[in-house]
C-alpha positions as CSV (number, residue, x, y, z in Angstrom):
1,X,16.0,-35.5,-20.2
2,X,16.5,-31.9,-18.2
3,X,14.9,-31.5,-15.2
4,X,12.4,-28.8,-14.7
5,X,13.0,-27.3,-11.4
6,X,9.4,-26.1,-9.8
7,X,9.7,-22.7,-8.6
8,X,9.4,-22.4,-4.9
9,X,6.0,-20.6,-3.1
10,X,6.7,-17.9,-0.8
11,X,3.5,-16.5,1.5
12,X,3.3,-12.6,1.4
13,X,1.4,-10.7,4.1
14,X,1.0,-7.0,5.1
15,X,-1.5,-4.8,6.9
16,X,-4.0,-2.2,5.7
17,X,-5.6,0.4,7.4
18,X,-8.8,2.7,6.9
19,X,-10.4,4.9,9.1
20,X,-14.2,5.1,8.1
21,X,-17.4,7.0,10.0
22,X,-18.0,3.8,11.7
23,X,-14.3,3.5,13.2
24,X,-11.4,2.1,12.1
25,X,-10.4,-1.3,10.5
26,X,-7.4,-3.2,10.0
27,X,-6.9,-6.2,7.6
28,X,-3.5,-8.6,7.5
29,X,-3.6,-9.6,3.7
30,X,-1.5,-12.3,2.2
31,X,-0.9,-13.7,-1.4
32,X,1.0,-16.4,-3.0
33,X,4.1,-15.7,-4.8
34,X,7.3,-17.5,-6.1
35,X,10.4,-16.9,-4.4
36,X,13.2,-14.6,-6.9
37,X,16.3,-13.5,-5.3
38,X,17.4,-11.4,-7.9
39,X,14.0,-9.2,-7.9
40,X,14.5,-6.0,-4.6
41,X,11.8,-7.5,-2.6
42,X,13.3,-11.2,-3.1
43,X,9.9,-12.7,-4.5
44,X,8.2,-12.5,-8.0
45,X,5.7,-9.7,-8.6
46,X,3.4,-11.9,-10.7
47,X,3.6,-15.5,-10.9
48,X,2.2,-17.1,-14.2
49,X,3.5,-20.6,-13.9
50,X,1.9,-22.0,-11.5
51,X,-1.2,-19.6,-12.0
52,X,-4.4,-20.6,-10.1
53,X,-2.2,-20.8,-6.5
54,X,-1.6,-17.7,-7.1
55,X,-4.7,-16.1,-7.1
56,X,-5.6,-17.1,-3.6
57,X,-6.0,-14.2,-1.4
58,X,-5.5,-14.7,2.6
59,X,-6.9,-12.4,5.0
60,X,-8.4,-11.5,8.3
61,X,-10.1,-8.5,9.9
62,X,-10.1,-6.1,13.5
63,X,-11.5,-3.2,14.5
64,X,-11.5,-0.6,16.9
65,X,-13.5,-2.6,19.3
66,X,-11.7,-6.0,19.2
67,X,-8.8,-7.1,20.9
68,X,-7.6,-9.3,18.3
69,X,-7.9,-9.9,14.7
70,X,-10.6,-12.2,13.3
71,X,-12.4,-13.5,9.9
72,X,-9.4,-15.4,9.2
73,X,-10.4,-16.5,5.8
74,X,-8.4,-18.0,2.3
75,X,-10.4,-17.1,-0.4
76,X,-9.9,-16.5,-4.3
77,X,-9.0,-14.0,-6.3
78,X,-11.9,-13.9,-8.9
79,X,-12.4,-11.7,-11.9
80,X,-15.2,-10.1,-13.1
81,X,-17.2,-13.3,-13.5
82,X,-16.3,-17.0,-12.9
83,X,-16.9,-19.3,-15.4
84,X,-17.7,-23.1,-14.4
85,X,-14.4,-24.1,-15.1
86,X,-13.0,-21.5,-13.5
87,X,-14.8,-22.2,-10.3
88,X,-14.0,-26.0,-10.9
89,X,-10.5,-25.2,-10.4
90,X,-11.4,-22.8,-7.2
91,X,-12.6,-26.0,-5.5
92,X,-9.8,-28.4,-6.6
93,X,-7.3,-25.8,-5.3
94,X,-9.3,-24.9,-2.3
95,X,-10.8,-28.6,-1.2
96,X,-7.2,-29.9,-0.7
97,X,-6.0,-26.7,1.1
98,X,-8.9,-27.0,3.3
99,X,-8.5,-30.7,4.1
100,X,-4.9,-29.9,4.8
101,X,-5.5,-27.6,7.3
102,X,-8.0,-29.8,8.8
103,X,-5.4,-32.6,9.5
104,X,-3.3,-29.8,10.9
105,X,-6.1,-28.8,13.5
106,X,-6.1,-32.2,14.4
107,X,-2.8,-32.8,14.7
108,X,-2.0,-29.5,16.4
109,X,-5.1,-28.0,18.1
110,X,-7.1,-25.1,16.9
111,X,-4.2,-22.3,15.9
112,X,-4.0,-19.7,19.1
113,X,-3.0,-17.0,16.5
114,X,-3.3,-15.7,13.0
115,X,0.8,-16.1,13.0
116,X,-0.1,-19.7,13.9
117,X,-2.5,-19.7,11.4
118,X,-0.5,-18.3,8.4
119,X,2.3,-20.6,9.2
120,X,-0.3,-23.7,8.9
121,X,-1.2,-21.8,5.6
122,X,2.3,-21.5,4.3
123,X,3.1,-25.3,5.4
124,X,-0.3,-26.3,3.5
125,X,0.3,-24.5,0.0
126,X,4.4,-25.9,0.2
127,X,5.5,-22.2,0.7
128,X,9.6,-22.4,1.7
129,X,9.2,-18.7,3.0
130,X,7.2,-15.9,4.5
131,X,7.2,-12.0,3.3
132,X,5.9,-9.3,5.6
133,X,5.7,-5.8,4.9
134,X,6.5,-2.9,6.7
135,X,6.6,0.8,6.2
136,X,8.5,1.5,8.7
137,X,11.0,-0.7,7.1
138,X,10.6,0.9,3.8
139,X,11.4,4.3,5.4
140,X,14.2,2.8,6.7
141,X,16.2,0.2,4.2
142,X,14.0,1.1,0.8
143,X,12.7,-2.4,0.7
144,X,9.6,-2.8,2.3
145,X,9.8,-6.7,2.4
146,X,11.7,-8.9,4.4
147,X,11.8,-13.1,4.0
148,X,11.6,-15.2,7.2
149,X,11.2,-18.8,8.1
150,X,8.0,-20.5,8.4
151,X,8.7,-20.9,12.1
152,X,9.9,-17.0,12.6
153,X,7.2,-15.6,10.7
154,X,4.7,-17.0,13.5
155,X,6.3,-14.3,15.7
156,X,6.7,-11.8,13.1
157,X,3.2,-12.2,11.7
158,X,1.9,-12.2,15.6
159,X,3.5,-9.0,16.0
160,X,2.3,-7.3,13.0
161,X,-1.5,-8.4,14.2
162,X,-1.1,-6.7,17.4
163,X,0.1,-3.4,15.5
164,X,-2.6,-3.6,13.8
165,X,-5.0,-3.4,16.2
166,X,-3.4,-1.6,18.4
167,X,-3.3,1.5,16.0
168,X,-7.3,0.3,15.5
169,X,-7.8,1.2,19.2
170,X,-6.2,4.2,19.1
171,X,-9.2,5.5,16.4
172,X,-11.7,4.4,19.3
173,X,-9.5,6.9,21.8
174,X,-9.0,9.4,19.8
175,X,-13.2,9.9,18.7
């Protein structure tokens, strides 16, 4: 009998930005993937195997007027409408996930940072590995994404949140 080997879940996050007439707003974003080395950004655009992970959507918000981001949230991708069964699976996924990170506060304390936090999400879903994205990087290699470790993307992630809303504060300067 062969051995199926399970494809292994990577976390990808980066940062949006918008400027609107009420100030400006920052969002980390993050999405489930499966690892690919031999795809540019080292992860698989799509992922169909292992489907209904990978529709959950990751995210948290800041602002001009905060000094850190917040709404830290794991939601689902839904279409445009959600069936019973579709929502069935939503809370088998999600339940689990929640629990998880439950034990996790428990264990660990409340997170002291959305890098924290991400990391705990990552360890929850079985990811091996964390994407970012950076322009700057983009600019500078071609490939926007780079892989870390679970444990380095805590920093990594921390420091893309403080980016974040640090360019969100310089909106509130510059009106």
């Amino acid at each position: 009998m062969e051995v199926v080997k399970k494809p292994q879940r990577v976390l990808c996050v980066s940062t949006e930005k918008s400027d609107s007439g009420f100030g400006r707003y920052v969002h980390l974003r993050g999405f489930v993937s499966h690892l690919d080395e031999s795809k540019p950004n080292g992860f698989e655009s799509q992922s169909y195997s292992d489907s209904e992970i990978c529709e959950l959507r990751i995210s948290s918000q800041g602002d001009d007027h905060s000094d850190k981001l917040y709404g830290w949230e794991i939601g689902y991708r839904a279409h445009d409408a959600v069936c019973l069964g579709d929502a069935e699976k939503v809370i088998k996924l999600l339940k689990p996930l929640y629990r998880k990170l439950g034990k996790m506060n428990e264990v660990e304390g409340y997170p002291q940072s959305f890098g924290t936090w991400i990391n705990r999400v990552a360890r929850a879903i079985g990811a091996t590995k964390v994407f970012t994205w950076s322009e700057e990087r983009k600019q500078q290699t071609g490939y926007g994404w780079a892989s870390s470790s679970l444990c380095d993307a805590v920093s990594r992630i921390d420091v893309m949140a403080h980016d974040a809303i640090e360019y969100a504060k310089q909106g509130r300067k510059a009106a």
